[in-house]
N, C-alpha and C positions, 0 to 999 in steps of 0.2 A: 558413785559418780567421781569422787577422787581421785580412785583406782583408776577409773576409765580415761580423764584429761590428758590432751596433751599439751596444754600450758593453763596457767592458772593467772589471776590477777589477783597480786597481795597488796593489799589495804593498808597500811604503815599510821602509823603513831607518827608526831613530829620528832623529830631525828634528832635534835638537840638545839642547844641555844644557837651554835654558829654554823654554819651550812656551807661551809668550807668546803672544796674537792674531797680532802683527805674524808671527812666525815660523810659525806655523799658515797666515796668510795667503800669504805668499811662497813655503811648499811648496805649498800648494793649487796655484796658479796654474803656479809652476814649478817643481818640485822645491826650491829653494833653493840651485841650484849645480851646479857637478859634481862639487864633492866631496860631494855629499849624493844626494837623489834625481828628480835634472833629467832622467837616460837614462832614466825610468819613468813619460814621459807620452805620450801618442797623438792629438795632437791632432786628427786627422783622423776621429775619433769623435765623436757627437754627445756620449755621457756618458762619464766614468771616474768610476769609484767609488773613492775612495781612503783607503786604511785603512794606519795607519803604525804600527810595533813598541808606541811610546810610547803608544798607545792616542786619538792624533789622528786625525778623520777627517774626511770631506767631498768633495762633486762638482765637477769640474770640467765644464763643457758648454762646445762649438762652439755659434757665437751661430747660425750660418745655418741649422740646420731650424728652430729654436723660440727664444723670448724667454724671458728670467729667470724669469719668472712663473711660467713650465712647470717648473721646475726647481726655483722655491718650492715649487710645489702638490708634484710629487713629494716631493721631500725633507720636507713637512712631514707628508705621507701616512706615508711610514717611522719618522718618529720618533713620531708618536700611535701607530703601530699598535706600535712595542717599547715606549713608554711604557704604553697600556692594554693590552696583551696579552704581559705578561713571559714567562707561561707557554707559550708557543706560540715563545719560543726556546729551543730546545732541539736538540740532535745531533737531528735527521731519521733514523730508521732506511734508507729511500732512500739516503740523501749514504754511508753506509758502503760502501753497495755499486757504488759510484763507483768507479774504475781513480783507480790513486794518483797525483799529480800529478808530471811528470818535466820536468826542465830541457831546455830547448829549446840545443842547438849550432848558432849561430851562425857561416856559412860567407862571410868577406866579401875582396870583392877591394882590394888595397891604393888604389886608387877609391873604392873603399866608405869605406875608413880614414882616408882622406882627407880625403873628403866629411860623415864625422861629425866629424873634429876639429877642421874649417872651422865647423862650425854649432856645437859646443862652444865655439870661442873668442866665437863671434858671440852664442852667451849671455850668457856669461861677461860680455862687456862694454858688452851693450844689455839687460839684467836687469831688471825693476822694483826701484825700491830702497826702501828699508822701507817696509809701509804705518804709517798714524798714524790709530791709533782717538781718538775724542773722542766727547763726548755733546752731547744738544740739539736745537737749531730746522733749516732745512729750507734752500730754495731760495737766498730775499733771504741768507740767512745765507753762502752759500757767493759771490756777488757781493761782499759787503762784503769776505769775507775777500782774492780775488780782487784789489780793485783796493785795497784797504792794502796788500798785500803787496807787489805790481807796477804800482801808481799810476796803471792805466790799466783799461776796459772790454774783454773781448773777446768776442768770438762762443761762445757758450756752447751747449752740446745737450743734454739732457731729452727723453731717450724718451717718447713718449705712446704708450699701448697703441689702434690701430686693429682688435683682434680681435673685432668690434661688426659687419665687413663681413667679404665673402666674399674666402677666402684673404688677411683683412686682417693686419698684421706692425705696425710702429711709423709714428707718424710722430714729428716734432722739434718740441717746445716751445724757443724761442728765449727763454730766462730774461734773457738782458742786454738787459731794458725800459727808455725813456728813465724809466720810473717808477723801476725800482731802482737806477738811476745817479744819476736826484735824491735820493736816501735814501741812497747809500753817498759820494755827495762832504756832506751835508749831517755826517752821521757822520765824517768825515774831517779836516772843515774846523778846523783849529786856531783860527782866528780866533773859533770859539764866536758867527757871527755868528746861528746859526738856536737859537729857544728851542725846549723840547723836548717842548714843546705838537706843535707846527709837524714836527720829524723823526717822533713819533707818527704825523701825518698823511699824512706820507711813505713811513711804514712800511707803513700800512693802503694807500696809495695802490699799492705795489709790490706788497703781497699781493695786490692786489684784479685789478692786472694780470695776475699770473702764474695767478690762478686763471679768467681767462677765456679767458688764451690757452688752457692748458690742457684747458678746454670746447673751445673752437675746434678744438685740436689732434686729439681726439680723436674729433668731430665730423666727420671728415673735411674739415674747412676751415682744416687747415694749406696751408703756403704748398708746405715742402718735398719731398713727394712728386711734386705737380704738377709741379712744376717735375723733377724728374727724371724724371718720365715723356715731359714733353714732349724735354728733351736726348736720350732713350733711342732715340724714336719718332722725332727728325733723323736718330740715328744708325743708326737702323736704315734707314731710309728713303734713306740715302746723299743726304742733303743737306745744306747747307753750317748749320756749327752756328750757331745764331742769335745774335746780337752780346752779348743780356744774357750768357750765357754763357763768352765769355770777357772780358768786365767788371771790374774789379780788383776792386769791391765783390762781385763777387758769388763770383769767388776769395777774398778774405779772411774773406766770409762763412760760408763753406765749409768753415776750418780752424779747428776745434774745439778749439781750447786746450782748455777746461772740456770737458769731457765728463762727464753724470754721470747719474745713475737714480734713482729713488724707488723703492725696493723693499720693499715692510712684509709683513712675516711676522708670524704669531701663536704661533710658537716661538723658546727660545731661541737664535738663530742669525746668521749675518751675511755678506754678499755682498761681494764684490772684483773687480777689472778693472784692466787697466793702462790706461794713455792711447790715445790715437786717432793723436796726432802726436807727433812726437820730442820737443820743447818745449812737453810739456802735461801735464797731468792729470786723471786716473779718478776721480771721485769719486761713491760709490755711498753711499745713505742711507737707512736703517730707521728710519718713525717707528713709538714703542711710545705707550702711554697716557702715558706721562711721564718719557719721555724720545726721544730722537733718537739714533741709533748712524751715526758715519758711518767711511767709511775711504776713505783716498785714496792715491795713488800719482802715481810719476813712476817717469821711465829716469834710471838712476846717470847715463849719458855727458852728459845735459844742463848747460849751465850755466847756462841760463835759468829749470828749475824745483827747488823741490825739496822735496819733501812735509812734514818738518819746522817749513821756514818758514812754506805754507800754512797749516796745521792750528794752528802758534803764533797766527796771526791770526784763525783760524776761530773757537779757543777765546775768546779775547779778542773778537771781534764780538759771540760769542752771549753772552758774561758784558754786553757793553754791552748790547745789546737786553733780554735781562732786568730790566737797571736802568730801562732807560726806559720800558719796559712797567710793572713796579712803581711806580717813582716819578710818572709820570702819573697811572696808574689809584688809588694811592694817594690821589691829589692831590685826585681828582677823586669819591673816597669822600668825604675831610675835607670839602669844599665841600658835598655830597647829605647830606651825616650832619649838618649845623650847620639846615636845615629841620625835621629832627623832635624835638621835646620831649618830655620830658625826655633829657639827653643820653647816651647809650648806647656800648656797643661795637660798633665797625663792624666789618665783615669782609666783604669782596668775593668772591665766588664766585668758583674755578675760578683765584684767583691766586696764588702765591707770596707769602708776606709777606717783606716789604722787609729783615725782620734775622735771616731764614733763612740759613745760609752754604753750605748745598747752593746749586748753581749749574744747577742744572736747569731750563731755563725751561718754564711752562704750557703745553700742549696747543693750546690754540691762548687766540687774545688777544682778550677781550672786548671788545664794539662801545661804543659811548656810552650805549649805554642798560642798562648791565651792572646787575644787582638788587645793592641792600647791604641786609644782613640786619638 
């Protein structure tokens, strides 16, 4: 019957004393350990339902029949439906007349015991380690934080949804743009040699790229799939793989440090993933009306990353991008408000004002020809 499922409902132990996102997230994903409820997942299914003593819950999914999105729409299906329809949860007269639920005896050879205390330790010590929620901006945001923290660019992956084509899955937005490297060393540069006119333009310049690859990606005129297809189609074909292919560039391009998703929901809710490579990070992001939910991860054993220190710089890039967003667009009120007579109160649509101490930055960032009231 195990065999046969294709999702299961895992029963959960209380998860611990404080029930924090970060610890909601790390059982979702894995139990939280083995001293908690790591032996209560099946990864081998596409769903688990998972519901814990403390009153925590939520899905885990295998990425390979279906994409996030599947798994939003679901879950966002169940929670309208117990949201608008309270009365319609209730004991089922049916569910009584169900055979009473009986513990399963587990019958293992000391192989078996083995074999699970091997894959225990191997948790144990390749684990995701805590996630770090923050609020805020998006893609370029997650570059900047990226190369403060680790002072270099790397190959970055951004799922694009291809289900527009027949039996279409993902393809890969490549977010590390020569645009958003000019914008994160300009950002970076102690020397303050760029005014912030000029990083503004850089800013808009990086948006502008990532929202056309983007189109591109989705489009079916990404680069990545082709190009897997054609390696698949050598190898299928038993002939000899073709040179781009084992190319250093095109190996390094290949090893997704960043790995991350755009996932927006219109429920209160929030998605996770651990990393792709030993030396990386999952970084999954919810834009809302006015605000950005992100959550990111790494593996304990790395010493190259480590979620903390990203998301310290994530938080502080998006606090910089709001100022410079305000402070320009402010800039550039004062200068359009000194044309009309008699002199008035300005106010710029759709921005923050500048001596707000929420840190939330706008939805998105007005063009040059923004209205002032």
């Amino acid at each position: 019957m195990i065999e046969r499922c294709l999702c299961l409902l895992c029963l959960d132990d209380v998860h611990g004393p404080e029930l924090s996102d970060t610890v909601r997230a790390m059982n979702m994903l894995h139990g939280g350990g083995l001293s908690k409820n790591s032996g209560n997942r099946w990864y081998d299914k596409p769903m688990q339902f998972v519901i814990g003593a403390d009153g925590s819950c939520g899905v885990v999914c295998e990425h390979s029949p279906f994409e996030g999105i599947v798994l939003v729409q679901c879950t966002e299906y169940l929670l309208k439906y117990m949201i608008g329809s309270p009365s319609k949860l209730v004991r089922a007269a049916s569910v009584s007349e169900l055979p009473a639920p009986r513990r399963l005896r587990w019958k293992c050879s000391p192989e078996v015991h083995k074999l699970i205390a091997a894959s225990a330790d191997k948790l144990q010590r390749s684990g995701c380690s805590d996630f770090v929620f923050s609020l805020w901006f998006g893609s370029v945001a997650l570059q900047l934080a990226y190369y403060r923290c680790h002072g270099r660019p790397v190959s970055t992956y951004e799922s694009a949804s291809i289900r527009r084509f027949q039996e279409g899955r993902v393809d890969n937005i490549r977010s590390a743009t020569p645009e958003a490297l000019a914008f994160v060393k300009a950002m970076t540069d102690g020397r303050q040699s760029t005014s912030d006119s000029e990083k503004m333009e850089l800013l808009r310049g990086a948006i502008t790229a990532q929202t056309e690859y983007s189109r591109r990606a989705i489009t079916g005129l990404g680069i990545d799939n082709h190009l897997l297809g054609l390696r698949e189609v050598a190898r299928e074909l038993k002939v000899e793989t073709p040179e781009i292919f084992k190319d250093e560039a095109y190996l390094i391009s290949n090893q997704f440090i960043l790995s991350t998703s755009q996932v927006p929901t219109t429920v209160e809710m929030f998605c996770c993933y651990g990393p792709v490579v030993p030396n990386g990070y999952g970084a999954c992001y919810n834009p809302q009306s006015d605000h950005i939910i992100f959550c990111v991860s790494s593996f304990r054993e790395s010493t190259q990353s480590c979620s903390a220190d990203l998301v310290k710089c994530l938080e502080q890039g998006l606090v910089d991008m709001r100022d410079l967003c305000n402070k320009c667009h402010c800039e550039g009120a004062q200068v359009e408000s000194r044309v009309h007579e008699p002199p008035q109160l300005v106010q710029v649509r759709g921005l923050v004002p500048c001596c707000r101490s929420s840190c939330r930055v706008p939805p998105h960032i007005p063009g040059k020809n923004t209205q002032v009231l």
